[in-house]
C-alpha positions in Angstrom: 0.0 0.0 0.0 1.1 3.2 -0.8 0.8 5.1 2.5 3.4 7.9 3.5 3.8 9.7 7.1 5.0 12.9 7.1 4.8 15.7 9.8 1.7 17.6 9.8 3.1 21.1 11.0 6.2 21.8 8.7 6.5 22.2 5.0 5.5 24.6 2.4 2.3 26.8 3.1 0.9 27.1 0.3 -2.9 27.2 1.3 -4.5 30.3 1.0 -8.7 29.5 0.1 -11.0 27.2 1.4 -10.2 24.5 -1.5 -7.3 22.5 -0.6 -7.2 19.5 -3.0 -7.4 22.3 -5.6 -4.6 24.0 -4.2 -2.2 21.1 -3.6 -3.4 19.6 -6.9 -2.6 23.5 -8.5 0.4 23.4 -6.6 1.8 19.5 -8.0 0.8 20.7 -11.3 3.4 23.6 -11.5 5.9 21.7 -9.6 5.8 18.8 -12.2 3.9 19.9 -15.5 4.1 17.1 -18.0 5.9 14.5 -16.3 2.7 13.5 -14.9 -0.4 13.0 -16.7 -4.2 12.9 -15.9 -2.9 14.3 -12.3 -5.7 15.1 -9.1 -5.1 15.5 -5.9 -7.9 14.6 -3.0 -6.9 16.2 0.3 -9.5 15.4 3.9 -8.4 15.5 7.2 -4.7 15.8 6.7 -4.3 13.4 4.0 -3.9 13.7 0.3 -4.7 11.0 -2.0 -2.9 11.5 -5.8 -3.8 9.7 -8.8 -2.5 10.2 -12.1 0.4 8.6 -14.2 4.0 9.9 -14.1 7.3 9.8 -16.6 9.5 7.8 -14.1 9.4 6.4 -10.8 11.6 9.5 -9.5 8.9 11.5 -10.2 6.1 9.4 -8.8 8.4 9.6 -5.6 9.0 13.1 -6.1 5.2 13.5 -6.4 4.8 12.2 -3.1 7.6 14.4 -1.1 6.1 17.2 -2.6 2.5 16.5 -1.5 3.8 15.7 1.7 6.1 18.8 2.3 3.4 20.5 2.7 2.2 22.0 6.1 -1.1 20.6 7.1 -0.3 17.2 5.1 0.8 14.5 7.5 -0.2 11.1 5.1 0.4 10.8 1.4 -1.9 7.6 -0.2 -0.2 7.4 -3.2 -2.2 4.1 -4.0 -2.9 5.5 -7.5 0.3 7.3 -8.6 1.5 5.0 -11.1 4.3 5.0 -13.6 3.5 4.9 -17.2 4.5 1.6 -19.7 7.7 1.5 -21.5 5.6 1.7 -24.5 2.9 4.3 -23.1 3.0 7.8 -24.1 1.6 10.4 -22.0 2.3 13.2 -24.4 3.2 13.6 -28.2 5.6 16.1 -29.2 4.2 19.6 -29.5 0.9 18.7 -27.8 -0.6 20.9 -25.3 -1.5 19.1 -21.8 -4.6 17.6 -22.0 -7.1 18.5 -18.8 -8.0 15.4 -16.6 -11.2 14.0 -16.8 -13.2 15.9 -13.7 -13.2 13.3 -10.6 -14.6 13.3 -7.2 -12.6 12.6 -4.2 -14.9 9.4 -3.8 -13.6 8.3 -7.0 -9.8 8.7 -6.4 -10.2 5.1 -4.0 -11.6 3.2 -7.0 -8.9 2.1 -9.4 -6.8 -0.9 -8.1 -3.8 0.0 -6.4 -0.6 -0.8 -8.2 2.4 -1.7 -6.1 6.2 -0.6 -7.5 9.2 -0.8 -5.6 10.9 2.3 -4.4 14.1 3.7 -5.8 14.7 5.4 -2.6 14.6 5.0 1.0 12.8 8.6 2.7 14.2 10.2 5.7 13.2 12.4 7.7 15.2 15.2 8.6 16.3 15.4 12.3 17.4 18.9 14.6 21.1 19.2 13.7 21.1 17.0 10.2 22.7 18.7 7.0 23.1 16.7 3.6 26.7 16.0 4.7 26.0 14.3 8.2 22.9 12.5 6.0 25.3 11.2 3.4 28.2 10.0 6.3 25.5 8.2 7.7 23.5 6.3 4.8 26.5 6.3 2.0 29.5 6.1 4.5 31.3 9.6 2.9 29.9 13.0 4.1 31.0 14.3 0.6 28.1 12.7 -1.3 25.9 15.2 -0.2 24.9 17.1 -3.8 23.7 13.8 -5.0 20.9 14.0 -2.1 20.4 17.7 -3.1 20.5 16.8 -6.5 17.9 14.3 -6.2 16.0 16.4 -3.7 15.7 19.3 -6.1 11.7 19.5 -5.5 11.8 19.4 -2.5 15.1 21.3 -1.6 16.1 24.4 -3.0 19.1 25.4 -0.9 21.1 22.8 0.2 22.0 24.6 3.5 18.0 25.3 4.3 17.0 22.3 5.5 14.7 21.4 8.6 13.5 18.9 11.2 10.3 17.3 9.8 11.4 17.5 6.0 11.3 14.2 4.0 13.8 13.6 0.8 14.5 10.8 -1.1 17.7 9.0 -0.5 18.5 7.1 -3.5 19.5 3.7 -2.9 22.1 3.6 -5.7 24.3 6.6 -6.5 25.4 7.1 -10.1 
């Protein structure tokens, strides 16, 4: 099952109406444009719900950090987040975006879940962490830090403004 914990009173604030599955789905929309497809976001009661189809698995985890980095988000179901076929298309070249279909939250639990493994382990970040302490500790050599920041680019846009209750991606191989 695609359930993700995150901490409810840190991240990016980015609600300002009364609509908050608009605003998060608004908000994944700029943050990822085409690299996922047929995208909507369901938010109740601290929890978002995302279906759509993305590009990669990085995305579809990036997807998820970034609905989860949010403040007032504190579980991601990401039960219907997929990632496309190797010989599925979710654009052509030179097409514009094509609208999702309109769904209702209700509708977002209906599809079957589909289970991928992860490419990365999440981590919370801790009082006192920085990307260098992170990488001594999961890749053994504190200087391996830009590839966390690198593959936290989403969710991380200074590498020295980090805090505690921020999840990235750590990727379990390093290229």
């Amino acid at each position: 099952m695609g359930l993700f914990d995150f901490v409810k009173d840190v991240g990016a604030n980015i609600f300002k109406g009364k609509d908050r599955s608009q605003e998060i789905e608004t908000h994944l929309r700029e943050e990822f444009g085409s690299k996922v497809a047929s995208l909507k976001a369901a938010y109740e009661d601290g929890t978002v719900k995302v279906v759509g189809v993305c590009d990669s698995q990085v995305t579809k985890e990036s997807v998820i950090l970034v609905a989860g980095n949010i403040k007032g988000v504190e579980r991601v179901v990401s039960d219907h987040l997929r990632v496309k076929a190797a010989d599925e298309v979710l654009m052509k070249p030179g097409q514009a975006p094509v609208p999702p279909p309109v769904v209702k939250q209700e509708e977002i639990i209906e599809e079957k879940p589909v289970e991928e493994e992860l490419l990365s382990d999440f981590y919370t970040i801790k009082a006192g962490d920085t990307l260098s302490k992170i990488a001594k500790a999961h890749y053994g050599d504190a200087m391996k830090y830009p590839a966390i920041f690198e593959a936290n680019r989403d969710v991380i846009k200074d590498p020295n403004k980090i805090y505690p209750g921020q999840q990235i991606r750590l990727p379990k191989k390093l290229e």
